[in-house]
C-alpha positions in Angstrom: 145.3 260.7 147.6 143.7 257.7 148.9 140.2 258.2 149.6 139.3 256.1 153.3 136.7 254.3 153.2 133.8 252.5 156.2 131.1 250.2 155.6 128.3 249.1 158.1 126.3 246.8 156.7 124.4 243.8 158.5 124.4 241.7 155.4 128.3 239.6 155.9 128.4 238.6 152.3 127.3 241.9 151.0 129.6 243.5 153.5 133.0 241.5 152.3 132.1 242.1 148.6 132.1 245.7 148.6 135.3 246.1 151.1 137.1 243.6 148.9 135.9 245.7 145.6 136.9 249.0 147.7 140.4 247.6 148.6 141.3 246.4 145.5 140.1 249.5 143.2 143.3 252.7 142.7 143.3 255.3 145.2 140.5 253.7 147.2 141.1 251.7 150.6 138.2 250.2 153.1 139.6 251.1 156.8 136.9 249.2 158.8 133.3 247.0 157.7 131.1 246.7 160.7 127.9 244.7 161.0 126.0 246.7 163.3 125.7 250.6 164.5 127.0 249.7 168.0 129.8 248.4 166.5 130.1 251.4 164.1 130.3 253.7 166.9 132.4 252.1 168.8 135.5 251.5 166.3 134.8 254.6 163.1 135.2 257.4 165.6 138.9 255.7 166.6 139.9 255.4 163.3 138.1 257.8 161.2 137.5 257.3 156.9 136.5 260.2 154.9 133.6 258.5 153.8 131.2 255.7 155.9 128.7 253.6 153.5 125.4 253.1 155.9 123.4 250.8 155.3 119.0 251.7 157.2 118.4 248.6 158.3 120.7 247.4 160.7 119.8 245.0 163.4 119.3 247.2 167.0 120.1 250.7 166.4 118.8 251.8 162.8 121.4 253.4 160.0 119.8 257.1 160.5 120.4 256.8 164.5 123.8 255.6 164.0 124.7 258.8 161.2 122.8 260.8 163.9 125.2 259.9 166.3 128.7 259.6 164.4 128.3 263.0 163.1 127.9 264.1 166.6 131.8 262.6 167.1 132.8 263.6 163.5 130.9 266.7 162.3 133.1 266.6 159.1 132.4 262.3 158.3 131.2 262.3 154.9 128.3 259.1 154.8 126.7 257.9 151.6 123.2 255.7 152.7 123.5 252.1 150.8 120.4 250.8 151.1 117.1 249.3 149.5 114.7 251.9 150.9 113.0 254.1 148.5 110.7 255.4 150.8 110.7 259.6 150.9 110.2 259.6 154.3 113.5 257.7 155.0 115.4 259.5 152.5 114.7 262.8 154.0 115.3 261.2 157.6 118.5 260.1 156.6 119.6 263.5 154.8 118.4 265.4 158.1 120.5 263.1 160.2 123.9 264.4 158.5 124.1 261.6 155.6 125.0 263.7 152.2 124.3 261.2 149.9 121.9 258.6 149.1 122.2 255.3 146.8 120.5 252.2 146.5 122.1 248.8 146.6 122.2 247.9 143.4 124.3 251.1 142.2 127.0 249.1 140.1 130.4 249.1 141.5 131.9 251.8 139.5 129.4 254.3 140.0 130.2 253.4 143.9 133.4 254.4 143.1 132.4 257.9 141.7 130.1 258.4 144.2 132.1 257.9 147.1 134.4 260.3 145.4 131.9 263.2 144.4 131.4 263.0 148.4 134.6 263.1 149.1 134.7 266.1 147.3 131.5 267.8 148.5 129.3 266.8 146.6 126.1 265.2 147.1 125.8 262.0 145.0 122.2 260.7 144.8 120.9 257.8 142.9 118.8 259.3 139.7 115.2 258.5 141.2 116.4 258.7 144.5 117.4 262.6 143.3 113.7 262.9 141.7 111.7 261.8 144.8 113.9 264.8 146.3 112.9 267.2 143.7 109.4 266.4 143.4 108.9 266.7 147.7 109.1 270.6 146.6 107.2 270.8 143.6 103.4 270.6 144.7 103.6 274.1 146.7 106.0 275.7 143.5 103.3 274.2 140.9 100.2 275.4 142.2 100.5 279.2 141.6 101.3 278.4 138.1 98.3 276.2 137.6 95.7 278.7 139.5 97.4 281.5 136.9 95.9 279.2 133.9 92.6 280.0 134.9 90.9 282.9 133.2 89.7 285.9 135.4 86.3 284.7 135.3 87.3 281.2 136.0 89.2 282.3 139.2 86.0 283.9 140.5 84.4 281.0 140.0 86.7 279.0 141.9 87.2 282.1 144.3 83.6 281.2 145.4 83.9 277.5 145.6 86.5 278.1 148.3 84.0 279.9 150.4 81.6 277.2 150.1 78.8 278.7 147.7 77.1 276.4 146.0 76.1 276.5 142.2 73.4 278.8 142.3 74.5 281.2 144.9 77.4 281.5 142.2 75.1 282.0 139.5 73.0 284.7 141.2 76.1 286.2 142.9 78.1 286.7 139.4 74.8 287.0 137.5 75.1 283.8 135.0 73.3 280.9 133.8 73.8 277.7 135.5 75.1 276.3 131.8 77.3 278.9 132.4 78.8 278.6 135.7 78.9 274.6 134.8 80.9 274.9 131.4 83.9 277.8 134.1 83.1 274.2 136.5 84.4 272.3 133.4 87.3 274.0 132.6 89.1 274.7 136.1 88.7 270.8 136.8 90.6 270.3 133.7 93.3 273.3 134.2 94.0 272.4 137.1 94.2 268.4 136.7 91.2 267.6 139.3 87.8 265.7 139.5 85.8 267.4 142.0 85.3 270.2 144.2 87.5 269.3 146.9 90.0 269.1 145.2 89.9 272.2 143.0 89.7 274.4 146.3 92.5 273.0 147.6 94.9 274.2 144.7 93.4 277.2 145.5 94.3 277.9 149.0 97.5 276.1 148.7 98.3 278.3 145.9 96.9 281.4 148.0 98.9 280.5 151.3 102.0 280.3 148.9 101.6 284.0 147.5 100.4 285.4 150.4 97.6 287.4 148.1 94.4 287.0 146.8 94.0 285.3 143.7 93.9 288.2 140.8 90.2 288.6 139.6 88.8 290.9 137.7 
């Protein structure tokens, strides 16, 4: 089967090079290359690809409007974002808008090719950074249980008591240690839990606390 493709794409010589590289590449054919969202919308939903390449930038109306919009017309329009933006906050934008896949420009040709055919297929193709930014937007809240566990009964009193704003000696007296003490447990959740200060620490903690939806384990 030949796999229909769409490109919008503001840039005219960037725009012909990939069309011409789609038309001429086995099972692969480019149906339309627009230059702007308005004219996306106005000619894809009347002859509609399998797969639209959308480029973020576009002069008037933005990439992530224009997915927005087409997949309003064509809930079932595979799009794969082209573009040069890195930026997490666009690429989750983009994904929320309907796009399924995300690659930056300089993807070589013939991984454009596989790409457009993993979507085709259901997949999800991602450039491999662009795929890390994704995973690591959901690591800080699955990390910080794990880190806080590291700490030692004692040191997750300690820190326990930092949340509730004690200061050192209220901690000393309260848990009936030296200050050397209560320093060296200071010491050691700093460097468990990758900080440099206070602030810091007692964050992991309630992050890690609002997470579980239990009290830290203390003995």
């Amino acid at each position: 089967m030949t796999i229909a493709v769409s490109i919008v794409e503001d840039d005219a010589g960037l725009r012909e090079s990939i069309c011409r590289f789609i038309q001429g590449a086995p099972g692969f054919e480019c149906l339309g290359a627009y230059a702007s969202a308005e004219e996306a919308l106005a000619n894809v939903p009347t002859r509609p690809p399998e797969v639209v390449l959308m480029d973020i930038n576009l002069p008037k109306m933005n990439g992530i409007e224009c997915v927005k919009r087409l997949k309003e017309k064509l809930p079932s329009l595979q799009i794969i974002m082209l573009t040069v933006y890195e930026n997490s906050d666009r690429i989750f934008e983009a994904l929320a808008a309907g796009a399924y896949g995300y690659l930056v420009k300089n993807t070589p040709p013939e991984k454009l090719l596989e790409a457009i055919e993993e979507i085709a297929k259901g997949g999800s193709p991602m450039s491999s950074h662009i795929a890390r930014k994704v995973v690591q937007a959901f690591q800080p809240a699955v990390c910080a249980v794990p880190l806080i566990e590291k700490l030692a009964p004692r040191e997750q009193q300690v820190l326990e008591l930092l949340s509730k704003g004690r200061a050192y000696k209220q901690i000393a007296a309260e848990m009936n240690l030296s200050m050397g003490t209560i320093r060296t447990y200071i010491r050691r959740i700093y460097e468990k839990l990758h900080v440099n200060c206070r602030t810091d620490a007692v964050v992991k903690y309630l992050d890690a606390a609002s997470s579980e939806r239990r009290p830290i384990s203390r003995k």
